[in-house]
BARO-300932 format. One line per 8 residues: for each residue x, y, z of N, C-alpha, C, O, CB. Coordinates in pm, whole numbers, plus 50000, padded with zeros to 5 digits. Glycine has a CB too. Example, Ala and Ser with C-alpha at 12.3 -4.5 7.8 and 13.67 -1.06 7.14 Angstrom:
! BARO-300932
51319/49431/50780/51230/49550/50780/51320/49670/50780/51424/49668/50846/51131/49553/50905; 51285/49775/50708/51367/49894/50714/51290/50003/50787/51341/50114/50804/51408/49940/50572 $
//
This chain:
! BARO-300932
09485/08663/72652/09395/08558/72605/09448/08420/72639/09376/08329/72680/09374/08569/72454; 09583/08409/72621/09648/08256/72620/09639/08246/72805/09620/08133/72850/09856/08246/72531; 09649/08330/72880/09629/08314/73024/09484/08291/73039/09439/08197/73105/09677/08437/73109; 09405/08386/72972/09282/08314/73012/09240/08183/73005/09160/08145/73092/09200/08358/72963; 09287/08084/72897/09265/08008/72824/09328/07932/72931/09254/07898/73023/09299/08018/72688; 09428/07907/72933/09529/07836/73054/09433/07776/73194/09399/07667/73238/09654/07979/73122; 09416/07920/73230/09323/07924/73375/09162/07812/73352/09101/07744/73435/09262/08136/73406; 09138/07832/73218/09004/07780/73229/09020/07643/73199/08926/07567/73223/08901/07848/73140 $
09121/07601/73152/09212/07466/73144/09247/07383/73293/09236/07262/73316/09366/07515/73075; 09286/07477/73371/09313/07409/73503/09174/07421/73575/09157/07365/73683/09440/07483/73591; 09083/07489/73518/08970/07447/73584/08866/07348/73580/08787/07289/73653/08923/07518/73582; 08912/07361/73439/08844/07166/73391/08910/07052/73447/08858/06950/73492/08867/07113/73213; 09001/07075/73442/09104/06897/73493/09219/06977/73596/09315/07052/73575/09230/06779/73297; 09170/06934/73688/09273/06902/73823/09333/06823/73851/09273/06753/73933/09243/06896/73920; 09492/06765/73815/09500/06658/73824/09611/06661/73990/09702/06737/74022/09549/06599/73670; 09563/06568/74046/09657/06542/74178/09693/06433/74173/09594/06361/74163/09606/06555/74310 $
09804/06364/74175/09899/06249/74180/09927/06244/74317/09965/06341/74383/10030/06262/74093; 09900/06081/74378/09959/06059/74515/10027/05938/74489/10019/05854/74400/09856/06048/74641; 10124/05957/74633/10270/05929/74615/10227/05754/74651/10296/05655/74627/10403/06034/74741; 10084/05759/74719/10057/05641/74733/09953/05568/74678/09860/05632/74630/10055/05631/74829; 09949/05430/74676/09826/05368/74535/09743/05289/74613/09657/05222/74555/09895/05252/74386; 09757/05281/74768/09611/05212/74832/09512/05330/74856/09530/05448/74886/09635/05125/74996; 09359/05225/74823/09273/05325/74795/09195/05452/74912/09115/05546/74906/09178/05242/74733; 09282/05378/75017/09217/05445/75157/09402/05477/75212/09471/05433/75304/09084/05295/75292 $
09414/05529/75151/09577/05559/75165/09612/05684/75302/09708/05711/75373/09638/05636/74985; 09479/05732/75286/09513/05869/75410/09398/05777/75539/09321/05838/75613/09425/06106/75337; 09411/05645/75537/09329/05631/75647/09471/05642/75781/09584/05603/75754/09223/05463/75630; 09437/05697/75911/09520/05674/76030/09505/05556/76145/09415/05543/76228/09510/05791/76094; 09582/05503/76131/09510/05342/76199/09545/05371/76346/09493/05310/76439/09600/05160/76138; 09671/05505/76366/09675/05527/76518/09610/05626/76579/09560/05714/76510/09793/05544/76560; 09600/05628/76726/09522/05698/76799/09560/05853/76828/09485/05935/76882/09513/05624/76910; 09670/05873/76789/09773/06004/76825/09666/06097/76765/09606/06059/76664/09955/06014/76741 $
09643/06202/76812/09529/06326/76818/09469/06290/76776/09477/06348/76668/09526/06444/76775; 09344/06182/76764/09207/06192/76779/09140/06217/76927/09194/06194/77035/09158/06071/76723; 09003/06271/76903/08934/06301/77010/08813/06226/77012/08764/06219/76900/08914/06432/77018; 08747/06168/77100/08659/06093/77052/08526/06150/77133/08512/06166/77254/08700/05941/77069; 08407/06183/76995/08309/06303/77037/08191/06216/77074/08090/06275/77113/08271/06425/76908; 08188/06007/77062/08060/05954/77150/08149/05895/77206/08250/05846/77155/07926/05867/77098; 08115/05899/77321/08196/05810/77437/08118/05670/77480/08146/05602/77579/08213/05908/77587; 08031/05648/77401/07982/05482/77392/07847/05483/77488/07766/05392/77484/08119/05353/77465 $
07836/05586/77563/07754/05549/77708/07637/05623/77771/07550/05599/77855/07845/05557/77816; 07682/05755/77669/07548/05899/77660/07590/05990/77585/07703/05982/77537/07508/05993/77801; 07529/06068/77566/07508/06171/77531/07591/06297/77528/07595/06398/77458/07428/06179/77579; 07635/06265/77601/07737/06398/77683/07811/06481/77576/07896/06432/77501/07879/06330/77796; 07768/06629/77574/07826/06681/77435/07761/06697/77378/07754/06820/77370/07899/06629/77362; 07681/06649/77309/07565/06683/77225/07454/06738/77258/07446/06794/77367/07526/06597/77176; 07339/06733/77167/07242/06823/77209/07134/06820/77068/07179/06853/76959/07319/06981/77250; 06998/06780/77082/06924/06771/76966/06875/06902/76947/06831/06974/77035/06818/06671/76969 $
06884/06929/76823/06787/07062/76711/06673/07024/76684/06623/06913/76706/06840/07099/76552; 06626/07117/76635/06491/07167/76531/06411/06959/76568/06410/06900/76675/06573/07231/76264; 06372/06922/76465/06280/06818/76529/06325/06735/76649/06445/06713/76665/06246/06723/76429; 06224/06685/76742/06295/06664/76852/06212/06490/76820/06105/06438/76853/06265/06786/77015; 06331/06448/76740/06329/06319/76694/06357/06225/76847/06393/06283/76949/06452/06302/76562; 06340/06107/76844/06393/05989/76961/06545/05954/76939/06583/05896/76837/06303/05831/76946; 06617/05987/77028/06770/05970/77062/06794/05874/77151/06775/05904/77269/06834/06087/77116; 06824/05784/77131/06954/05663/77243/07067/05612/77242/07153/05619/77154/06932/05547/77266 $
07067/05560/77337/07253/05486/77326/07203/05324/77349/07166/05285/77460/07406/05553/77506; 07207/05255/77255/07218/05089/77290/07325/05020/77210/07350/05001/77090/07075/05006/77255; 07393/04979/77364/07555/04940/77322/07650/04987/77222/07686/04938/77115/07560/04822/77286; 07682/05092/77281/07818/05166/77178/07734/05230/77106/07806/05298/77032/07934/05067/77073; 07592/05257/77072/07540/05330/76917/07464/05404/76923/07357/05349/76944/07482/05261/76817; 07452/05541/76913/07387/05579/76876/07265/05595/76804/07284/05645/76693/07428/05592/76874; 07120/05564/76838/07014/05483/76767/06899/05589/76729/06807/05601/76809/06954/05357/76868; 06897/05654/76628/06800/05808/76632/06667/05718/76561/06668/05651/76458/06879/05987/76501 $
06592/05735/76623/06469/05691/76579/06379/05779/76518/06324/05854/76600/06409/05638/76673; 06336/05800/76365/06262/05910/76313/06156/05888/76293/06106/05793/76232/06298/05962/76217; 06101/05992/76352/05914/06004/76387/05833/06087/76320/05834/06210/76322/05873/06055/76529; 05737/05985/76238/05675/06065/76112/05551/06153/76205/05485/06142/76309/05599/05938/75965; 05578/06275/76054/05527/06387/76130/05625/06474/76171/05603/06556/76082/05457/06349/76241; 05729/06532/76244/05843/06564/76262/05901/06624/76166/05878/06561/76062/05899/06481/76295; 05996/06756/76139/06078/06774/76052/06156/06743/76087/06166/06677/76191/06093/06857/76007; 06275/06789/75993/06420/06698/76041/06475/06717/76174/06437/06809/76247/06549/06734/75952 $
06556/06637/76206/06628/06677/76322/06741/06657/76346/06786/06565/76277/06588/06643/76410; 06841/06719/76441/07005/06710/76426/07059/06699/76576/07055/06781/76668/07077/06859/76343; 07105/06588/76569/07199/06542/76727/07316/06600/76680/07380/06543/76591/07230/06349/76779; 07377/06770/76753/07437/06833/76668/07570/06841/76804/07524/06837/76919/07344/06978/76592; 07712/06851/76792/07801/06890/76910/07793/07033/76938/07807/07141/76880/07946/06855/76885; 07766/06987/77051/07794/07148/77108/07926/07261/77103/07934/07383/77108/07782/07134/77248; 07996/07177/77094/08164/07251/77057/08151/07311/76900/08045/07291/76839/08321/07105/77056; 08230/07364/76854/08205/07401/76695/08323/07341/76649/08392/07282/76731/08192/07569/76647 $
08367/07348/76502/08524/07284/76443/08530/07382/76349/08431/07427/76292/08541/07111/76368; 08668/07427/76325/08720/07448/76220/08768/07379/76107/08696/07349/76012/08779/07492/76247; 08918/07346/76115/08976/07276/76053/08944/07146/76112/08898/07136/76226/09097/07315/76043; 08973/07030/76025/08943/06882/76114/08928/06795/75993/08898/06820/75877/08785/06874/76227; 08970/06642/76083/08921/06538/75963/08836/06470/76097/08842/06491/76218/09068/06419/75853; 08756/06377/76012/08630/06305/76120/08612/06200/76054/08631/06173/75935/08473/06381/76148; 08570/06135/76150/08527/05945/76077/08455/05933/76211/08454/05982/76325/08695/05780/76039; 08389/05829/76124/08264/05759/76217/08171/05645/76144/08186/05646/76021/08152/05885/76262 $
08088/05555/76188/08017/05478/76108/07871/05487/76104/07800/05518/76200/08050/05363/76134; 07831/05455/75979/07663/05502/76005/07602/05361/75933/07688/05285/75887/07600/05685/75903; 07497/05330/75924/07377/05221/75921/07229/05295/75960/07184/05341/76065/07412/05089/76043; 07155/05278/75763/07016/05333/75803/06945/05275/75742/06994/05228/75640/06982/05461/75790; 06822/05253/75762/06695/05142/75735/06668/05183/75653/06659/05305/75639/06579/05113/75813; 06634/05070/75535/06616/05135/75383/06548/05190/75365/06579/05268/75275/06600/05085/75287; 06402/05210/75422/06271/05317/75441/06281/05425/75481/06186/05502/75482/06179/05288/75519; 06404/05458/75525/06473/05582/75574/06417/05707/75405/06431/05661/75291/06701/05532/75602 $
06353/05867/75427/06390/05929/75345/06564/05911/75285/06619/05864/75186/06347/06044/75398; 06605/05976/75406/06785/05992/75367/06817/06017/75549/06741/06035/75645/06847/06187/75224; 06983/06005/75535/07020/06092/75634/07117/06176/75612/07123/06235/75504/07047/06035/75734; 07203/06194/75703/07385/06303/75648/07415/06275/75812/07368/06224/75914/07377/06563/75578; 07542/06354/75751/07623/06406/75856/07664/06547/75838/07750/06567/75752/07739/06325/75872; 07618/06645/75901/07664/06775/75892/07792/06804/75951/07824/06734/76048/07574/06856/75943; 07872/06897/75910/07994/06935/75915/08008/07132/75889/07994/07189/75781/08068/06831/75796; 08028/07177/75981/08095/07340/75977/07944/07395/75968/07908/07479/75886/08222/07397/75813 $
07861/07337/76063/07670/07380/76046/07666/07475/76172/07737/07497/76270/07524/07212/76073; 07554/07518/76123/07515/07631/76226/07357/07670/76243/07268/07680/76158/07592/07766/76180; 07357/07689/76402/07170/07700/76409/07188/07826/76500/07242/07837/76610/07054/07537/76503; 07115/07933/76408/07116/08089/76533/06970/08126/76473/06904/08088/76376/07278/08263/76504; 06953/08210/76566/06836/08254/76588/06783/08352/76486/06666/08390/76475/06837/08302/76709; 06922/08398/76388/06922/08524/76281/06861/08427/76159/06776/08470/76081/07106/08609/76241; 06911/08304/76152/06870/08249/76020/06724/08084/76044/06731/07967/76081/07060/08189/75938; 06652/08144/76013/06539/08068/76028/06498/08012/76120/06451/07899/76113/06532/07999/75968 $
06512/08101/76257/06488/08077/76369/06520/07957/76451/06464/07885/76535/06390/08094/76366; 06659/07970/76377/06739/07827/76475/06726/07723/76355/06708/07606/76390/06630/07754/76656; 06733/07751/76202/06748/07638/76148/06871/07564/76117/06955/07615/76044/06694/07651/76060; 06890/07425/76175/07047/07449/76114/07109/07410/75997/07071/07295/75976/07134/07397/76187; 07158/07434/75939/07204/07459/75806/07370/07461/75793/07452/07501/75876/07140/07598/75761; 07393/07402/75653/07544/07353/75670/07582/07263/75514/07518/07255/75409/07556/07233/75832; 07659/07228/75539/07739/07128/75479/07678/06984/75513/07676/06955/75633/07887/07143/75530; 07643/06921/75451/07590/06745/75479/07680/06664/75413/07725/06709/75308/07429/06694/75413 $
07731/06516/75465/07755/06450/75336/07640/06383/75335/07557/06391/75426/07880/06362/75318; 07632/06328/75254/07466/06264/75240/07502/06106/75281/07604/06038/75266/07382/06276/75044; 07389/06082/75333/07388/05895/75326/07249/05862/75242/07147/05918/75281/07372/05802/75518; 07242/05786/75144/07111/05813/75071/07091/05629/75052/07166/05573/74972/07128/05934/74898; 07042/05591/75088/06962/05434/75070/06890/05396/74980/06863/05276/74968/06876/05400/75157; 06828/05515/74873/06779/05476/74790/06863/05462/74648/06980/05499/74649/06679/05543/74797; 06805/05409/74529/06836/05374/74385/06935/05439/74372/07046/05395/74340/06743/05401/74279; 06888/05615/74410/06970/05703/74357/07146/05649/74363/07224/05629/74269/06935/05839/74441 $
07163/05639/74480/07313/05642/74520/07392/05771/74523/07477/05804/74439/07385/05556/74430; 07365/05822/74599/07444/06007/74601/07480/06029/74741/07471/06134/74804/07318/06164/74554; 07541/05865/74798/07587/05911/74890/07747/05886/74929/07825/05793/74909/07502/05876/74971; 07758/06035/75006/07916/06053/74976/07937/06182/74914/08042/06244/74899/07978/05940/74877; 07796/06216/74874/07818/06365/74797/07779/06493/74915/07773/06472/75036/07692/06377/74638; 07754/06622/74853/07777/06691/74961/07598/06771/74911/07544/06774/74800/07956/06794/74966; 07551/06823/75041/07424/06907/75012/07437/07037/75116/07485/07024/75228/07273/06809/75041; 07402/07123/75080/07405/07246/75170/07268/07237/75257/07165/07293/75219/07413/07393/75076 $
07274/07171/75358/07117/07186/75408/07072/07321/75458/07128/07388/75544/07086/07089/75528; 06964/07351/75392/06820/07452/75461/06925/07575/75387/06893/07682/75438/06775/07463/75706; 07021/07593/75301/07038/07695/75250/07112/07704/75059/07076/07798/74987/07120/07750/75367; 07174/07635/75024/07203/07621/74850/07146/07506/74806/07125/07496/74685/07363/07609/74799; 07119/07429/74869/07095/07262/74863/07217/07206/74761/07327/07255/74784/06919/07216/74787; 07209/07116/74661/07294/07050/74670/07433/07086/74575/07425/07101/74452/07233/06937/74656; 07538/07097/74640/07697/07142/74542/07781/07052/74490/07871/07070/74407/07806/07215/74621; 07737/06925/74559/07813/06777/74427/07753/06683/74478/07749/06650/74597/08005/06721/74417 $
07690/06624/74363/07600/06509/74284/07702/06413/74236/07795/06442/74159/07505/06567/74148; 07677/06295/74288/07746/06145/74205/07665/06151/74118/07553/06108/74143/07750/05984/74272; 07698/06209/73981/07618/06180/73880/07646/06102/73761/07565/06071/73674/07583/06278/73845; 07808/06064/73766/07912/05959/73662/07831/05803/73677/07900/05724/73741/08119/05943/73738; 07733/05761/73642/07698/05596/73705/07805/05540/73653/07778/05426/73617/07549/05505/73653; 07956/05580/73626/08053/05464/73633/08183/05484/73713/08294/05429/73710/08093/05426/73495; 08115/05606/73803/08236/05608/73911/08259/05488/74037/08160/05420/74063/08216/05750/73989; 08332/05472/74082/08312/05326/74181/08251/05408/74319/08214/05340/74415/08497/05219/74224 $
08242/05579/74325/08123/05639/74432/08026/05578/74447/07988/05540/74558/08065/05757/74408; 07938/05546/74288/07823/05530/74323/07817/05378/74384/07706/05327/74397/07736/05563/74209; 07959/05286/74430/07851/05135/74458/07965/05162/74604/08002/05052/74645/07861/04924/74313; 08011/05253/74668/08039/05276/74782/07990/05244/74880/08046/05168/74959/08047/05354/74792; 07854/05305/74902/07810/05306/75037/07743/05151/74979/07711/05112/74866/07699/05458/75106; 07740/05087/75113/07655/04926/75088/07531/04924/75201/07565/04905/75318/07779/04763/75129; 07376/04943/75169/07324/04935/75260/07244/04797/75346/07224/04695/75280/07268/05020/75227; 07212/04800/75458/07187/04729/75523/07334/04685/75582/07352/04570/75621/07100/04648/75461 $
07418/04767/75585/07583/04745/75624/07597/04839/75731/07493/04890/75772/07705/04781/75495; 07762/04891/75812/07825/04949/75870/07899/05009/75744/07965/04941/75665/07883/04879/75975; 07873/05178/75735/07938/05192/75636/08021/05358/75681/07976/05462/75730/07831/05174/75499; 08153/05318/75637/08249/05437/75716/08266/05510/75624/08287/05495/75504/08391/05405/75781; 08249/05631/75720/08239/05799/75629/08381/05858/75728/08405/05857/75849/08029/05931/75667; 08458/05912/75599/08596/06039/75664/08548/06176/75572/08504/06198/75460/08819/05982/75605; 08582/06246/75684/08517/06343/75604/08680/06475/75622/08739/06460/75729/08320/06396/75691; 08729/06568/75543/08858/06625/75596/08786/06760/75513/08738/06776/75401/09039/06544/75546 $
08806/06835/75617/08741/07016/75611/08885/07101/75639/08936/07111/75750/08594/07068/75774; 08929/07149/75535/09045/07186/75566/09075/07328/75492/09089/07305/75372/09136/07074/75535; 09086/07442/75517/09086/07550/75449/08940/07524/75347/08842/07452/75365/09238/07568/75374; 08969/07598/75258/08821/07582/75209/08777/07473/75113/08677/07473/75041/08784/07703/75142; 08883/07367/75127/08863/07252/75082/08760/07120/75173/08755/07108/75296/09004/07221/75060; 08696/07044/75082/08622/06917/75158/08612/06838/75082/08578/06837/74964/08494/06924/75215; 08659/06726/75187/08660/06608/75108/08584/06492/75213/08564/06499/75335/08828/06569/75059; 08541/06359/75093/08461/06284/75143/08512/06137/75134/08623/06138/75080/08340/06311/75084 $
08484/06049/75157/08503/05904/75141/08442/05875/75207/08398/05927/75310/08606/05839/75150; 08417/05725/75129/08288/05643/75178/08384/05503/75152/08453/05476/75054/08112/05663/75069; 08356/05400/75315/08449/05263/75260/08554/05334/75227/08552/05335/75104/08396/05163/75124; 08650/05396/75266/08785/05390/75115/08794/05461/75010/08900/05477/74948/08791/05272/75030; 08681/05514/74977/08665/05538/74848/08599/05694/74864/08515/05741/74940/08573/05417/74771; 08693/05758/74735/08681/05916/74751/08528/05959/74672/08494/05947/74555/08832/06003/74664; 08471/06000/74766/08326/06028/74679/08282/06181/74639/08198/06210/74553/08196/05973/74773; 08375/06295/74740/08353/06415/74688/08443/06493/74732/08504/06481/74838/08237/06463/74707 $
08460/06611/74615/08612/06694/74660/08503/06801/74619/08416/06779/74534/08804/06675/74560; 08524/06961/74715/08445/07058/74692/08544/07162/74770/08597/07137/74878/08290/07034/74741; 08559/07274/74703/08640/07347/74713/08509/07496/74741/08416/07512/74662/08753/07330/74578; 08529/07576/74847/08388/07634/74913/08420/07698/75044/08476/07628/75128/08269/07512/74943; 08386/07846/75077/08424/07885/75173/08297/07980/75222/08309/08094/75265/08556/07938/75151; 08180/07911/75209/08059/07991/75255/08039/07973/75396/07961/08043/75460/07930/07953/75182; 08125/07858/75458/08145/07851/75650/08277/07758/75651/08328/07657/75602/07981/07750/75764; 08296/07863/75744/08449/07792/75729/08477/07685/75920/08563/07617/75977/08608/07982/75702 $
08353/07733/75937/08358/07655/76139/08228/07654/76100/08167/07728/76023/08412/07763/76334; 08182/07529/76184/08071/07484/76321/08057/07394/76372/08154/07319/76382/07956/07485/76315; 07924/07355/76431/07909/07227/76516/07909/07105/76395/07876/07129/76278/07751/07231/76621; 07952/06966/76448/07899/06843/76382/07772/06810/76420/07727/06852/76527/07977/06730/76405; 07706/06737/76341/07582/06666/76373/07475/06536/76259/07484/06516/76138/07499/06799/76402; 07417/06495/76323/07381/06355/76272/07208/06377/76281/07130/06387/76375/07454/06210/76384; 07187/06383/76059/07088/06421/76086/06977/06292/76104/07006/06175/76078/07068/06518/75992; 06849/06337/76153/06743/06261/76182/06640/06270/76105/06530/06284/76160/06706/06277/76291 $
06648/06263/75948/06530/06314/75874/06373/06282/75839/06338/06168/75807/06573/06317/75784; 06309/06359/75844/06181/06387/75836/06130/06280/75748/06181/06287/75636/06155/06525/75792; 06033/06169/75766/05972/06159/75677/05822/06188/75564/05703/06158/75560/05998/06101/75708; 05887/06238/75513/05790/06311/75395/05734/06265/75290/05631/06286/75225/05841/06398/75334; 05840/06186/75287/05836/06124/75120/05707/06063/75100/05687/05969/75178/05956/05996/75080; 05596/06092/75005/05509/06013/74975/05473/05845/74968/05390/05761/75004/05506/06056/74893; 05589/05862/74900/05604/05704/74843/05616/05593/74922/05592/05478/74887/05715/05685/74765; 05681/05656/75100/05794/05562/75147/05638/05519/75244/05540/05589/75222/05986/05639/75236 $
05627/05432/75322/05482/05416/75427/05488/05474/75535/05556/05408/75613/05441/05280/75478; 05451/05566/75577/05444/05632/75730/05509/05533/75854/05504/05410/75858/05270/05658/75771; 05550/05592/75917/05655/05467/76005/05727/05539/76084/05723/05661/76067/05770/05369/75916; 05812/05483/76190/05952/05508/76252/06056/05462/76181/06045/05343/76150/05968/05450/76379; 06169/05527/76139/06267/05431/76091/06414/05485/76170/06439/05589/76231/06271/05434/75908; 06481/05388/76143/06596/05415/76254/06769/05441/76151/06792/05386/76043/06602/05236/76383; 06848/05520/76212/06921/05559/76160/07062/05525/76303/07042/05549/76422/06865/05704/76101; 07183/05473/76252/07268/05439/76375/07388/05478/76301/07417/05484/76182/07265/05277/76443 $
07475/05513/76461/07607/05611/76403/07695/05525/76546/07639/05490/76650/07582/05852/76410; 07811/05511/76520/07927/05508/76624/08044/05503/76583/08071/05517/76464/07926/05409/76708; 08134/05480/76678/08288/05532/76643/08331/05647/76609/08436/05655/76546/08339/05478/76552; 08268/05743/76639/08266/05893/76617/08419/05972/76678/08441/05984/76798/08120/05954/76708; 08494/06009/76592/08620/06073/76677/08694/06171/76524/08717/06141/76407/08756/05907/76762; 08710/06304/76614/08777/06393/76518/08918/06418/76555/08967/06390/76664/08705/06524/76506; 08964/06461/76479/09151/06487/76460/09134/06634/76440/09051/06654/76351/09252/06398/76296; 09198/06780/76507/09162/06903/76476/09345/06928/76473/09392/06994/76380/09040/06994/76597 $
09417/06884/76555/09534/06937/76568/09626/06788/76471/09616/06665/76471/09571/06975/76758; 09714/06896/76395/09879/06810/76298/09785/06730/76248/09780/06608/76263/10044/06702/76393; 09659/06842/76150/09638/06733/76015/09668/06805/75880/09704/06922/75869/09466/06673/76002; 09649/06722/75787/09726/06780/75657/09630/06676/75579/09566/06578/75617/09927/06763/75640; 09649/06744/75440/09534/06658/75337/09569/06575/75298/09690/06556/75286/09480/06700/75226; 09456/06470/75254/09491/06329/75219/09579/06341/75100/09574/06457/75057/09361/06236/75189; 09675/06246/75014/09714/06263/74910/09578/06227/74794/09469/06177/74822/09844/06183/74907; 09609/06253/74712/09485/06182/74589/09509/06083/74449/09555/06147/74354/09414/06313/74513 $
09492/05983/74431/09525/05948/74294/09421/05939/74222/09408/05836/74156/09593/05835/74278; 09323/06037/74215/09202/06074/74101/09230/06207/74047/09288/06299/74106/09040/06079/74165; 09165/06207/73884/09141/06289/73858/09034/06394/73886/08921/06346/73879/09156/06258/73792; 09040/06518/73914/08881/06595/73891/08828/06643/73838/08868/06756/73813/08836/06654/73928; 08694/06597/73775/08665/06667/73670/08575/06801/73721/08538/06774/73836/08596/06571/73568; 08530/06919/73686/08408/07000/73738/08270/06902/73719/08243/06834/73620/08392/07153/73644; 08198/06917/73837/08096/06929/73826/07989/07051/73797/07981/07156/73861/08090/06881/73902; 07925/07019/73708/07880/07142/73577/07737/07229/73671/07698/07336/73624/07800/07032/73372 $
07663/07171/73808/07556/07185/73841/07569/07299/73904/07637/07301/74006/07506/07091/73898; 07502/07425/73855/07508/07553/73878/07476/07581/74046/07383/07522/74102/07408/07620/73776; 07557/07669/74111/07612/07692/74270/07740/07799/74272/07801/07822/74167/07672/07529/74344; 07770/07851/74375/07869/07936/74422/08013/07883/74447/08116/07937/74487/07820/07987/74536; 07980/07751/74406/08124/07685/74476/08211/07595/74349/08157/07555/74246/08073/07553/74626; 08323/07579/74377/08412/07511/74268/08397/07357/74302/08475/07323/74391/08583/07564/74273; 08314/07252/74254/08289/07092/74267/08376/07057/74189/08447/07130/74120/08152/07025/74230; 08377/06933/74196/08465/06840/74156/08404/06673/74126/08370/06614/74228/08569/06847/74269 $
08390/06604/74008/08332/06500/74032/08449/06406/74006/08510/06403/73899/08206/06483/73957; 08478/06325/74121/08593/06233/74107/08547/06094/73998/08447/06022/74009/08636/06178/74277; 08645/06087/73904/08685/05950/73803/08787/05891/73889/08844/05947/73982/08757/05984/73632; 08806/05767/73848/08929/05678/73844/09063/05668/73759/09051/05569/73687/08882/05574/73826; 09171/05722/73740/09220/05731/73623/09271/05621/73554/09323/05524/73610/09299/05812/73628; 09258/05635/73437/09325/05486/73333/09397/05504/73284/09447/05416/73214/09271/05416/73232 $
//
């Protein structure tokens, strides 16, 4: 009983102590094994999915233009990843539904005829603020929600900005940051590899006015080889929102 009790103790509060106290402490400012997956100038490498949204390159960026009517769509790499940390920058028009970035996704022909489906972190422009959190697209939907409105997650992403996403997939751990700032820890081994990709989403939304709206990504480069996990100085609490996977909603500690 006292073991059970124990176990369900460390499952409420995770606490990880890092050795360091700046808030972007695992950022790498040098170039030593990164790979860099836009090369500023095309395409090369990639390859669009399921909606066949408008894709360009103007100066250094990646510029996905989403076309109502259309379901979603994914400028996805053709290579797959396992292990890896990734950074890159994104900027999306506030009329935007949403966008993400998929991570360890996959599109085959066995599961919804090429749908691809995955891991997202979300970029979300609206009120909500849930971005930085993680959604299973086209298969659990979502496994951690910024749902604390007094975590410093929710005033992370800044829109109408350049706003930098690291994302570190490492054994069956994932983690997120947004700016600096840790927005989701999810512990989950329902894919452990696939392609990256940058979604182009559908607009649906009633509310928003029928339109093109544009979504932009650059500086795109992953690290696969001699990485190791960031340190952490948050606590984690569970996130309580019923799913297959062990969440985590990061506090600040006092």
């Amino acid at each position: 009983m006292l073991q059970k009790f124990c176990s369900f103790g460390l499952c409420l509060i995770l606490i990880s102590v890092s050795i360091k106290t700046s808030a972007f402490a695992q950022n790498d400012t040098s170039d030593e094994n990164w790979q860099t997956l836009f090369n500023g100038k095309d395409l090369t490498g990639w390859q669009l999915l399921n909606g066949q949204h408008k894709v360009e390159v103007e100066n250094g960026v990646i510029v996905g233009t989403c076309i109502a009517g259309l379901p979603n769509g994914f400028l996805a790499t053709k290579e797959q990843y396992g292990d890896f940390v990734l950074e890159l920058e994104v900027k999306a028009d506030l009329l935007m539904h949403n966008s993400g970035i998929q991570f360890r996704s996959l599109s085959t022909e066995e599961y919804r005829d090429g749908r691809v489906h995955g891991y997202q972190a979300e970029v979300d422009v609206t009120p909500q603020k849930w971005s930085g959190g993680i959604y299973d697209e086209a298969r659990r939907g979502w496994l951690y929600i910024l749902e604390d409105q007094d975590s410093p997650a929710k005033k992370a992403f800044k829109n109408n900005q350049w706003n930098r996403y690291r994302i570190e997939a490492i054994g069956n751990t994932n983690r997120i940051w947004v700016n600096g700032v840790p927005t989701a820890h999810l512990v989950d081994d329902e894919t452990t590899k696939g392609f990256i990709a940058l979604q182009l989403h559908g607009n649906s939304r009633p509310t928003v006015p029928h339109g093109d709206y544009q979504v932009r990504f650059r500086n795109i480069r992953i690290k696969t080889e001699t990485i190791e996990p960031s340190p952490s100085n948050y606590v984690h609490f569970p996130n309580l929102k019923e799913n297959n996977s062990q969440a985590f909603i990061n506090r600040k500690m006092r």
